[in-house]
Residue, then its C-alpha position, 0 to 999 in steps of 0.5 A: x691701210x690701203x689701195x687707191x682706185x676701184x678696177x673694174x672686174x674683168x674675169x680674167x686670169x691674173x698672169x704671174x709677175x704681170x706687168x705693171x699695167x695689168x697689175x693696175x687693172x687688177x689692184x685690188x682684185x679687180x674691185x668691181x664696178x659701182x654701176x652694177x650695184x645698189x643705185x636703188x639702195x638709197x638715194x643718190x647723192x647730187x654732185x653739188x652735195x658731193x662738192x659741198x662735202x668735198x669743199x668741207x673736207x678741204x676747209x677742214x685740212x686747211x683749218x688743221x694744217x694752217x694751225x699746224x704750220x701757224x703754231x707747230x713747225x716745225x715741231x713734229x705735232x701740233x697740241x691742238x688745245x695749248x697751240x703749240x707744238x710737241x717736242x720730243x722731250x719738252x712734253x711730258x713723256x707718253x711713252x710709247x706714243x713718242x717714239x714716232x717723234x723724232x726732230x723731224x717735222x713730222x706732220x708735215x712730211x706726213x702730209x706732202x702727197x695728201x696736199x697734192x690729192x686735195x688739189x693744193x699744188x702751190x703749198x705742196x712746192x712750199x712744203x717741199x721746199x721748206x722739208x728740204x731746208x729744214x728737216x734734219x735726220x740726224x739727230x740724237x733721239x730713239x724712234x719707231x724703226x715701224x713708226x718711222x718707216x711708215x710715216x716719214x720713209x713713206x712721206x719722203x717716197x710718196x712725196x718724191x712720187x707726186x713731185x715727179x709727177x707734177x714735174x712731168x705736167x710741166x707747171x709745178x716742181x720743174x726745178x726738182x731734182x729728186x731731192x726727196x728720194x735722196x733724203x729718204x735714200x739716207x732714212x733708209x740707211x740710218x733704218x738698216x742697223x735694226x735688222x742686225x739680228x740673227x732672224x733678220x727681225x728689226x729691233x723695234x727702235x733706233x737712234x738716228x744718229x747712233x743706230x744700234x747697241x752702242x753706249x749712246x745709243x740708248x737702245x738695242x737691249x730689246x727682245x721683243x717686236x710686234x709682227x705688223x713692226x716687222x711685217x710692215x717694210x715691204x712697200x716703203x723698202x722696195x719702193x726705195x729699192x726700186x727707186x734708187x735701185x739700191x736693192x739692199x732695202x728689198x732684201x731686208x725687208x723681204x727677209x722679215x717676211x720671210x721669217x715670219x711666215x716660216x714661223x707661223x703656227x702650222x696646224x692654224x696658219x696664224x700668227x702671234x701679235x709679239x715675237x722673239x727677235x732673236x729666236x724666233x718664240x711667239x711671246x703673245x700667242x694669241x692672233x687677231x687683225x687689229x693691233x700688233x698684227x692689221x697691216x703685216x696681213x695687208x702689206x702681203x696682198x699689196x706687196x702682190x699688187x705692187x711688186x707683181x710677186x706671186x709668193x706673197x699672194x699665196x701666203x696672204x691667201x693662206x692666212x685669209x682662208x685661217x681668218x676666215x676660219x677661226x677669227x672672223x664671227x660676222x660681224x665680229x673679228x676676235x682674237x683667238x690663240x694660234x693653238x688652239x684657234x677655237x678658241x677666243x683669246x680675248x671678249x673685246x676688239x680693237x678699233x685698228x682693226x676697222x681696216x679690215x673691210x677695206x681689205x677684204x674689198x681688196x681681196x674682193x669678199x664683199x660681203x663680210x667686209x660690209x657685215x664688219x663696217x655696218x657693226x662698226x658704224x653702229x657703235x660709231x653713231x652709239x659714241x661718235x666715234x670709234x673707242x679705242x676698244x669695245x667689248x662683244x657687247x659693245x661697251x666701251x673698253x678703252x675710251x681714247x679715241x686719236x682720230x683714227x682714220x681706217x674706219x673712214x679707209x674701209x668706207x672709202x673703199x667700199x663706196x668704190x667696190x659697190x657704189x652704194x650712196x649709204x656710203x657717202x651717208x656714211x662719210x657726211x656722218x664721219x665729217x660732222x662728227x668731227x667738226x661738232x666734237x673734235x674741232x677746237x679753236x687750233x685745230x682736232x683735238x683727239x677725244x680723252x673720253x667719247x662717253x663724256x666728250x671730253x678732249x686730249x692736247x694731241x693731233x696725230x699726224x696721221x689725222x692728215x696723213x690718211x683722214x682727209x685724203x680718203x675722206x676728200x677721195x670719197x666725194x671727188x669725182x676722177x676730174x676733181x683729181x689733177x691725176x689718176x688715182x688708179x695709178x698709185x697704191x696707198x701704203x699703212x700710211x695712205x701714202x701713194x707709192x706708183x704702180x709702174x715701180x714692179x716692172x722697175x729695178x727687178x734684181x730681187x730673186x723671186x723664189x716660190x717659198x709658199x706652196x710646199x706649206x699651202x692647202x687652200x679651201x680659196x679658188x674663188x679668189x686665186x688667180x681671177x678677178x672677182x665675178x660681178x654676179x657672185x658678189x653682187x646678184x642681180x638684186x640692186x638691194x643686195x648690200x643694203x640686205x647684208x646691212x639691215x640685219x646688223x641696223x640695231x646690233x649696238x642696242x641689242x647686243x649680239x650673242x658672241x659667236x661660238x666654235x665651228x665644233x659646237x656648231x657642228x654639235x648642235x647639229x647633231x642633236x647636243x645640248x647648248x653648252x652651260x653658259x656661266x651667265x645661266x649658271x645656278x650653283x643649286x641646281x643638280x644638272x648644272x653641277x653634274x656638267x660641271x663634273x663632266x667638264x674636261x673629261x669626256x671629250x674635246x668639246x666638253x673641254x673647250x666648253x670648261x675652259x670657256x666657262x671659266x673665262x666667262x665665270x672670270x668675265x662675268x664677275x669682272x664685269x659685275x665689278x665694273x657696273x658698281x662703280x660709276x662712269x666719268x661725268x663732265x663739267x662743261x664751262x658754258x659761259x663767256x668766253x668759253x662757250x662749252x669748248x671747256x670740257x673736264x672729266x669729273x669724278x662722281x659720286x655714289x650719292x646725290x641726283x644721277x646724272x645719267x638719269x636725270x637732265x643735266x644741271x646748269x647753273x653760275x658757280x659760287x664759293x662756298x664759306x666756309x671753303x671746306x663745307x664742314x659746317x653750315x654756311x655763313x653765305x647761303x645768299x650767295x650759293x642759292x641757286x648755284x653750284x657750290x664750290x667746296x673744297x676736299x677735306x676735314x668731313x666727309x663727302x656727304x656732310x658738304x653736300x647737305x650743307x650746301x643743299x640746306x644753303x640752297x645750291x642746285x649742285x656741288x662740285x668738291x676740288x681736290x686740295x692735294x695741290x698739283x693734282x691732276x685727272x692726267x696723273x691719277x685714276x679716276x675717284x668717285x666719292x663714297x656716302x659717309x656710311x649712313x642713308x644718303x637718300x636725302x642728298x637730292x642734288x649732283x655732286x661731282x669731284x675735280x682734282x687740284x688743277x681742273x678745279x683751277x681752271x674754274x677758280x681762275x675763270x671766277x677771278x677773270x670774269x667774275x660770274x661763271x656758268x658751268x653744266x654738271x653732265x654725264x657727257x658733254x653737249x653738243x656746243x650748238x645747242x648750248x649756244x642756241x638762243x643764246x647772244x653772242x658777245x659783240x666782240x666775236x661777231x664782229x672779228x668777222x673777216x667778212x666785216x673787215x672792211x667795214x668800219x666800226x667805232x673805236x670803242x667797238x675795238x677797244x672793247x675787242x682788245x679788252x677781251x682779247x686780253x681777257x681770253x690770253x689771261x685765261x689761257x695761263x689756267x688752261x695751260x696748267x692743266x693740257x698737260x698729256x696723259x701718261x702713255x696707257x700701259x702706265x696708267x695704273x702706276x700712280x699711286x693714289x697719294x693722300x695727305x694727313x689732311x685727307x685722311x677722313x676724306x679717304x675713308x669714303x672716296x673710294x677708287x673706281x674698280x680697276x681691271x688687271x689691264x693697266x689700259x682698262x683704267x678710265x681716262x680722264x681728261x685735259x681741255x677742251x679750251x681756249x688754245x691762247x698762251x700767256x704773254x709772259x710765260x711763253x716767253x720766259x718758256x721760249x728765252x729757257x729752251x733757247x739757253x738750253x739748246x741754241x741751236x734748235x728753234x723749237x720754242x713755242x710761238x706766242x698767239x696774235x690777238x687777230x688769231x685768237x679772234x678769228x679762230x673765235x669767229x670760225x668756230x662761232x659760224x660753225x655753230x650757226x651752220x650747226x643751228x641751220x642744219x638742225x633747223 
């Protein structure tokens, strides 16, 4: 989500259907200058700092999108732990996550106009010219008509914008004859047979090659679309529209606009995250601004700012006034249902929903805009990063984490409305959080878990679609741009659409459908830019006095917000309502409420149903905190260096590893394996963790043999082989039924195929040094004071030319050798997790052989939403594939298709080392800046 630039406020009125260069000045809503506020907020950030950070912004593209380019193309996405690309159908599905693959190079296109904002001219041109060499739009397989649009019809536009720009300057692309739009013109039409519907709704999926309903199709039975799936074309459509001056695209998409806002929900003027393609029925009622719903709400405001249409305002203005009204719960944004807007849908949030303030900056309401991001940076610098969903009390309830780019959005956009430095604070925090946690040999990988660290094999290609645009936007200054921001309008996508396109091709008529249906309580913000003073009073401390309240939110937990007619009760004098957490079945007052619950008045029925669903919150939760979080098991040794992060199952006895340090130690096998008696090797386990594997006693009887044998730790792998955390929910182990308070040591449990990771790492290397933690370690503090083998630093780049002895390189191929031999273990377990929504469908299959074991390994508590169930992780590993297996990989899907170069690519030795050596500096760099 997005719009580039930060106009400057005027006050003066907007004119209907103005021009392209008064809509320029206006985009926004005239965000309003960074000279007026907040210089004395914090302290300002030099230029060379800014340069500094921007030069590492750069560094990090070129790390994600070199592997990219080296590993992937032209797959659609890198799989940064593997190196390797993901290809539609190849990989193990995901479900709905795949439906943006389609065959069509996908990051790459994702990421032309992103090259030209970080300056990289030359590799733009190459990038251009192997998109039209390469990419094929034609082929057999069902995509996102949303994901699709988004992504590569904006790739293709916001290409063609940049490339007929540079054009224009006379250096680069002078042989470019609008090639891009000409591939995006063909998108379109393969786009235009979803929306064959009677309301004009697209279906939500596509065959490139076969469209709609036809037998080979394989689609065109579905019913139902999210509302952002259809209210999010506008830009895109009539850009191409505007472009090629086919208008069929505009109408289209201005149709769906129009069938959704006439199937609002009158009384709230709020909408349904799902609905009926054909008739029109909400089928989820309930609203928000995250999921399902963000950027149908942001494309109304920027379709008014791009297309100069009046009508799109107005309803955009509607909707915001019902946002402001029923959703919005400084800091908090709940989902409410659309009839009953008073009250709350849902007790968490999602984390798409962190565009929100970036919006509202368009819009110009400051002030709720900083309350919201402040709330959500808080609960970044709790995790790292943003989880997927956290609760009203900001516990994590869905722990992913896809390096998701809006809360970097919204903090770009409010360091151009207030030029407060807190905000470039804000983005160095964003940058080393990656670098420390995220990035991995080949490339970011995305986070399994942000309690534990833990890894996914999976970099979206919005990672540098969006990320590094606006995280570079937020350090450049205008001369570190070769053109003018201002001029452009960021789509979903981040790409840059120009403003000049609402003066272009206007055959659209542009009929005022909005006002008959609009009663707004929003003239601040109707026709004017907003007024410096109201957002900003002359107090240089203004934003920083919306923010200190909100400083230690995370820690404290704020109160969820209640009903504007609860308020209003309070003020008349009535009694707080009875909280289900306050409830005691023995007292008489309580009970007497309980009674008066749903009959006596509106409010008194708002108030039953509310402690109903906290009674239902209450006892879900109260589950939740009897079992146990994930916990990792982090390879620390050579050569893995902590980069080797696997989620381990716990167990409901022994040492806690959430209280007490972590335990460190080399592992060792444990004989007998299964550690059902006492063992016949205590001289090899003293001091180390055990290995056992699972079965034949129970859970605790392992752990006080190999306590009395002498180890620190114990870790039981699963002996169901071909088990994986990435297939099963997550198990933690149970007592035998008897006192356990005399097992003093951690004990943790790995499935079959994480186990073999270590197993293998023995077999290579003989002595391996793990750490037994609730979350992974920062990878520089497990390297600090620690050597680094030769071998690594001296793949130095900078040392190239230096010469070295001959049995110093051969000591380097060896261990290059040893690192590709290891990656055989790795790519057994980087295998994708299911898509969310199925999570909960494998059954926790156990063997005859288990079957004493199952008595004490208990599942963990599962919530009634698949989604809930804790993830589990692949690796953070080594990103090298084995000689052989890539090749016998390889020589399989060329028989199988012949025609299509998709084969995965074998890692040189040199870039193996050299992806070492880089992540070896980084830690140093790590090293210094705790120093």
């Amino acid at each position: 989500m997005s719009e580039a630039g930060g106009g400057r406020g005027s006050g003066s009125p907007v004119p209907q259907r103005a021009p392209w260069s008064l809509v320029a000045a206006t985009a926004a809503l005239c965000l309003v200058s960074a000279t007026s506020v907040g210089t004395a907020v914090a302290a300002p950030m030099s230029r060379e700092e800014k340069q500094k950070l921007g030069n590492q912004v750069l560094e990090m593209f070129d790390h994600a999108y070199g592997n990219y380019m080296e590993h992937a193309y032209p797959a659609d996405e890198l799989m940064p732990l593997t190196c390797r690309g993901r290809v539609r159908g190849q990989e193990p599905s995901r479900g709905d996550v795949d439906d943006a693959l389609g065959k069509f190079s996908l990051t790459l296109i994702d990421s032309l106009d992103t090259l030209v904002v970080l300056n990289k001219t030359k590799e733009f041109e190459e990038a251009v010219r192997k998109v039209l060499r390469d990419v094929n739009l034609d082929n057999d397989v069902v995509v996102s008509v949303f994901e699709t649009n988004i992504r590569v019809l904006g790739g293709l536009l916001g290409g063609h914008s940049l490339a007929i720009m540079l054009k224009e300057k006379g250096e680069y692309m002078q042989w470019y004859n609008d090639e891009l739009l000409q591939m995006a013109k063909q998108l379109g039409y393969k786009l235009l047979p979803a929306f064959n519907t009677t309301s004009g709704l697209p279906y939500p999926r596509i065959n490139l090659k076969f469209g709609i309903r036809k037998p080979e199709a394989r689609t065109g039975t579905e019913t139902d679309t999210c509302t952002a799936c259809a209210g999010t074309l506008i830009l895109e459509f009539a850009a191409l529209s505007r472009f090629t001056g086919a208008t069929i695209f505009e109408e289209y998409a201005r149709k769906a606009l129009d069938f959704l806002w006439e199937k609002r929900q009158r009384s709230s003027n709020l909408v349904g995250v799902t609905i009926n393609i054909h008739t029109g029925d909400w089928v989820r009622k309930d609203s928000g601004v995250g999921a399902g719903i963000d950027s149908y709400y942001e494309y109304l405001l920027k379709a008014y700012v791009l297309l100069g249409d009046d009508s799109f305002l107005e309803r955009f203005n509607t909707h915001y006034d019902a946002i402001m009204r029923y959703i919005s719960q400084p800091p908090l944004l709940l989902d409410v249902h659309i009839h009953k807007p008073m009250l709350n849908a849902r007790t968490w949030m999602d984390a798409l929903l962190a565009f929100f303030p970036g919006l509202q900056v368009l819009k110009g309401d400051i002030r709720p805009a900083i309350e919201t991001h402040e709330m959500l940076y808080q609960v970044i610098k709790k995790h790292n990063f943003l989880p997927e969903a956290f609760t009203t009390d900001f516990r994590v309830h869905w722990a992913q984490h896809p390096l998701r780019p809006e809360f970097a959005e919204s903090t770009y956009f409010l360091y151009k409305a207030t030029g407060d430095p807190y905000y470039l604070e804000v983005g160095k925090t964003l940058i080393e959080n990656l670098n420390k946690y995220a990035r991995v040999p080949c490339g970011f990988a995305a986070m399994k878990d942000v309690r534990t660290g833990s890894h996914e094999d999976r970099m979206d290609s919005f990672f540098l679609a969006e990320m590094f645009k606006y995280l570079y936007l937020l350090f450049a200054d205008k001369e570190d741009i070769i053109f003018d921001i201002e001029d452009y309008i960021f789509t979903t996508e981040a790409h840059l659409l120009p403003l000049w396109l609402s003066t272009t091709n206007q055959s659209i008529s542009k009929k005022n459908t909005t006002s008959e249906y609009t009663e707004l309580d929003d003239s601040n913000f109707d026709w004017t830019c907003p007024n410096t003073q109201i957002l900003f009073p002359n107090d240089p401390l203004y934003a920083q006095s919306i923010r200190e309240p909100l400083k230690n939110v995370v820690d404290k937990s704020c109160p969820r917000g209640i009903s504007r007619v609860r308020e209003e009760s309070f003020r008349s004098g009535a009694k707080p309502p009875l909280r289900a957490r306050d409830f005691m079945a023995t007292n008489p007052e309580h009970l007497e409420i309980l009674k008066k619950m749903g009959a006596a008045s509106s409010i008194d029925a708002e108030d039953g149903l509310r402690f109903m669903q906290e009674m239902i919150e209450l006892s879900s939760q109260q589950q939740k905190e009897q079992q146990l979080p994930p916990r990792a098991v982090q390879i620390v040794s050579h050569p893995f260096f902590g980069r080797v992060v696997l989620t381990a199952g716990p167990a409901q006895f022994g040492l806690d590893l959430s209280k007490h340090k972590e335990t460190r130690g080399f592992v060792a096998s444990s004989k007998p394996y299964n550690g059902c008696s006492e063992l016949i090797n205590p001289e090899a386990v003293m001091g180390k963790i055990a290995l056992i594997q699972r079965g034949q006693c129970m859970f605790a009887e392992k752990a006080r043999n190999i306590q009395n044998a002498g180890a620190i730790g114990g870790i039981v792998i699963d002996d169901n082989e071909g088990s994986s955390s990435d297939t099963a929910p997550l198990f933690q182990m149970a007592g035998d039924g008897k006192d356990t308070d005399d097992i003093k040591i951690p004990m943790l449990f790995l499935f079959s195929k994480e186990g073999s990771i270590i197993l293998d790492a023995i077999r290579e290397y003989e002595e391996v040094e793990v750490l037994l933690s609730d979350k992974a370690k920062d990878r520089a503090a497990i390297l600090k004071g620690k050597m680094i083998p030769s071998y690594i630093i001296n793949s130095n780049p900078e040392m190239e030319n230096e010469e070295q002895p001959s049995s110093e390189n051969d000591s380097q191929n060896q261990s290059a050798e040893q690192i590709i031999s290891i990656s055989q273990a790795v790519d057994l377990v980087d295998q994708e997790s299911p898509e969310e929504s199925s999570l909960n469908s494998h059954p926790e299959s156990l063997s005859p052989a288990d079957s004493d074991d199952a008595a004490s390994l208990s599942p963990s508590e599962q919530t009634s939403n698949p989604t809930e169930d804790h993830e589990t992780t692949s690796l953070d590993g080594e990103c090298t594939d084995l000689d052989n297996q890539l090749q016998e990989q390889s020589e399989t899907e060329e028989d199988s298709n012949p025609n299509v170069s998709w084969g995965k690519k074998v890692k040189p030795i040199d870039s193996i080392l050299a992806d070492w050596n880089e992540d070896i500096e980084a830690f140093e760099m790590m090293e210094k800046d705790e120093l």
